[in-house]
C-alpha positions as CSV (number, residue, x, y, z in Angstrom):
1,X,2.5,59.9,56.3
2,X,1.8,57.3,53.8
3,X,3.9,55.8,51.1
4,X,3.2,57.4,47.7
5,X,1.3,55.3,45.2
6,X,4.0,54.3,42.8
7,X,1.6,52.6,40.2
8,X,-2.0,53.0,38.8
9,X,-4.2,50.5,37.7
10,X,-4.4,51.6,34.2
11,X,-0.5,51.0,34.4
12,X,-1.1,48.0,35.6
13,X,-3.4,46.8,32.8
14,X,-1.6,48.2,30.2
15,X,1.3,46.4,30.8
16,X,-0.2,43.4,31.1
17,X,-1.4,44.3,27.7
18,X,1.7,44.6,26.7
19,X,2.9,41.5,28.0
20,X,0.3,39.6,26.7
21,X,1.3,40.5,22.9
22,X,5.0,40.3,23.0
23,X,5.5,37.4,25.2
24,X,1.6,35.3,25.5
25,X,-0.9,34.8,27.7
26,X,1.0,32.3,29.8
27,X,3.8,35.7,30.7
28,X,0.9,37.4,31.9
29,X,2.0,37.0,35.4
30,X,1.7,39.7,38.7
31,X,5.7,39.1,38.7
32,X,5.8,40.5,35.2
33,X,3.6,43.0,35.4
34,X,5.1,44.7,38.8
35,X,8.3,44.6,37.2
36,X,7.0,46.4,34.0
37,X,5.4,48.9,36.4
38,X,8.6,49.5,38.4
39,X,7.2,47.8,41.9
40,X,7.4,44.5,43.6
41,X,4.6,41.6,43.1
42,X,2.9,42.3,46.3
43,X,2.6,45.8,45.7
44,X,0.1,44.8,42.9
45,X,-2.3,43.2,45.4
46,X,-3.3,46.6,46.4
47,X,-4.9,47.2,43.1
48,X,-5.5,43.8,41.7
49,X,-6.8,40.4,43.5
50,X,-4.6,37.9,42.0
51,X,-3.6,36.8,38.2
52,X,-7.3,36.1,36.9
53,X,-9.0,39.1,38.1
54,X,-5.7,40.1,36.2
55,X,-5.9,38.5,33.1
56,X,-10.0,39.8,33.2
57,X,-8.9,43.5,33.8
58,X,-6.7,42.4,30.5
59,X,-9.5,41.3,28.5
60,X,-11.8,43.9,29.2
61,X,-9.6,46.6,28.4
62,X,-9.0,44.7,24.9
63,X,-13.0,44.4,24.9
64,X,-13.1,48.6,25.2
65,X,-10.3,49.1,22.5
66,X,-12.7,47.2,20.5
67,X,-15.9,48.6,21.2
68,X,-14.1,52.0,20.2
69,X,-13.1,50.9,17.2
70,X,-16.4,49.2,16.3
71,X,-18.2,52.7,17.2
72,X,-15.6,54.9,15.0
73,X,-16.8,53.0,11.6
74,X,-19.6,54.5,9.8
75,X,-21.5,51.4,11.5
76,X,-22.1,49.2,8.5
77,X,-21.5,45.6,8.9
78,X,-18.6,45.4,6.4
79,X,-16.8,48.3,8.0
80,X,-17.3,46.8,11.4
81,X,-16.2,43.3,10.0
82,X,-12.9,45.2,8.7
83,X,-12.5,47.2,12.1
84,X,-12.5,43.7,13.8
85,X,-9.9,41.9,11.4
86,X,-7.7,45.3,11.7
87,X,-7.8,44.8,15.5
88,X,-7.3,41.2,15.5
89,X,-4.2,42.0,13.3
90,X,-2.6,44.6,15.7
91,X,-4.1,43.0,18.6
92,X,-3.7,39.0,18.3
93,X,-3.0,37.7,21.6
94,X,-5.7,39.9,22.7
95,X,-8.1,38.9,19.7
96,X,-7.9,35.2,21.1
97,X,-8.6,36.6,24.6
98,X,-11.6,38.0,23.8
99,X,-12.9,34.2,22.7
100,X,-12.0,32.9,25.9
101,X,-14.1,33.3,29.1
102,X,-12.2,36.0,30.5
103,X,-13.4,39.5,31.5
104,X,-16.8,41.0,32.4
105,X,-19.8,38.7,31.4
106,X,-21.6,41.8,29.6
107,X,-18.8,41.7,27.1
108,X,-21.1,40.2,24.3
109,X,-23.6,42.3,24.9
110,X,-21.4,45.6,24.4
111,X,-19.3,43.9,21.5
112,X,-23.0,42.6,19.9
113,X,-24.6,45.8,20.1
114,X,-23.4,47.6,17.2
115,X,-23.5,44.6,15.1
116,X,-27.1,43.8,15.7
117,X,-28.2,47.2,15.1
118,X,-26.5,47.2,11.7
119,X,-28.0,43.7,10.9
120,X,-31.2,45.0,11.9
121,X,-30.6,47.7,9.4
122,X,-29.7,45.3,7.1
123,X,-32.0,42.5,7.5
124,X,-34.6,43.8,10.0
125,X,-35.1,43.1,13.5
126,X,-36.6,39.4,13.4
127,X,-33.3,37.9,11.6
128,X,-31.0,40.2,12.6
129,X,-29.4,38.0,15.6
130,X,-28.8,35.0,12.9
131,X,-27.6,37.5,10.4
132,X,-25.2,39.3,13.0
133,X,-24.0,35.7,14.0
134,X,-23.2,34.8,10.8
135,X,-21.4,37.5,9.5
136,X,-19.4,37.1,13.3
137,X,-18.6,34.0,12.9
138,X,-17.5,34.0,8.9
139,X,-15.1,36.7,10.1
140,X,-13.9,34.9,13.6
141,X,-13.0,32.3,11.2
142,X,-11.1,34.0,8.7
143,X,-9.3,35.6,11.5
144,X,-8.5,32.7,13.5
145,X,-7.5,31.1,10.1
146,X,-5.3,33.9,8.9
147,X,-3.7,34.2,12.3
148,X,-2.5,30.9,12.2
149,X,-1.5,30.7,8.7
150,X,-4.0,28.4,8.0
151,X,-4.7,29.7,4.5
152,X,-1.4,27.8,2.7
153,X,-2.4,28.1,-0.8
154,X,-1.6,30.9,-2.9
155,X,-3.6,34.1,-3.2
156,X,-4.1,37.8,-1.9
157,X,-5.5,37.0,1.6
158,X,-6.9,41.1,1.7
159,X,-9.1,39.9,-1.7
160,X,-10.0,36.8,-0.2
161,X,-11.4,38.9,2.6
162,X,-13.5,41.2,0.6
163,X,-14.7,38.8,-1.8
164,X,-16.2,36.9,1.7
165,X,-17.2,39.9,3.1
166,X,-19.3,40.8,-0.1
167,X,-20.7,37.6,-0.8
168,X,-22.1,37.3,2.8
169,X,-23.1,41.3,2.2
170,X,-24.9,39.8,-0.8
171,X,-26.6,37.0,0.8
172,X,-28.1,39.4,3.4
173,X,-29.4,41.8,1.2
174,X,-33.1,42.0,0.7
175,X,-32.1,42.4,-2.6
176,X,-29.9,39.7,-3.2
């Protein structure tokens, strides 16, 4: 009779999710992760080929959180900016995952998909890659920025973030 499975790979992933916002990216090892699941290292290699298929099965799980969160805005591009700040916020270590090369290679295309539909909305269909761009990488910044407490001067960081985030809305407009 075989031995019962004594881990999943959702288990797997999520605790190296876990691991990779309390302790870094560096902790994200199959050691940690088997003994957060309750099993030895090797047991993992059932599931998971070694600690970058790892480490991708990380970041596209932090990918799908996003995508989720993108779709459950009302799909403007000021709610999505917010939905992406709020997850970079909760989700930092995974935040600066999702800039590196790890995960699936369709990742920008099912992070950019929302975002260029409401840009096209916005700014129609032949400007709407620049427009999506821009607005992605004005907020990248800021978040990368505010993560590292880069801003030093004084100020409410939230206003800073809406007065950006309209601005840039205002730029885009046809009417602006």
């Amino acid at each position: 009779m075989p031995t019962p499975e004594r881990t999943t790979l959702a288990e797997i992933v999520a605790a190296g999710g876990q691991i990779l916002e309390s302790e870094g990216l560096s902790r994200v090892t199959m050691q940690a992760v088997a003994q957060r699941v309750g099993v030895r290292a090797p047991s993992l290699y059932k599931r998971v080929r070694d600690r970058s298929a790892l480490i991708d099965l990380v970041a596209d799980a932090a990918v799908e959180e996003l995508v989720r969160r993108l779709a459950a805005t009302d799909g403007t591009l000021p709610a999505m900016a917010r939905a992406y700040r709020a997850f970079a916020q909760q989700r930092p270590e995974g935040f600066r995952l999702l800039l590196s090369a790890a995960g699936d290679p369709s990742t920008p295309q099912r992070v950019s998909a929302p975002l260029l539909s409401a840009a096209e909305e916005l700014v129609g269909s032949a400007q709407a890659l620049d427009a999506a761009r821009l607005v992605t990488a004005w907020v990248t910044g800021f978040i990368s920025m505010e993560l590292a407490g880069a801003f030093r001067l004084e100020g409410d960081l939230e206003r800073a973030f809406d007065y950006g985030l309209e601005r840039l809305m205002a730029a885009l407009s046809p009417t602006g």
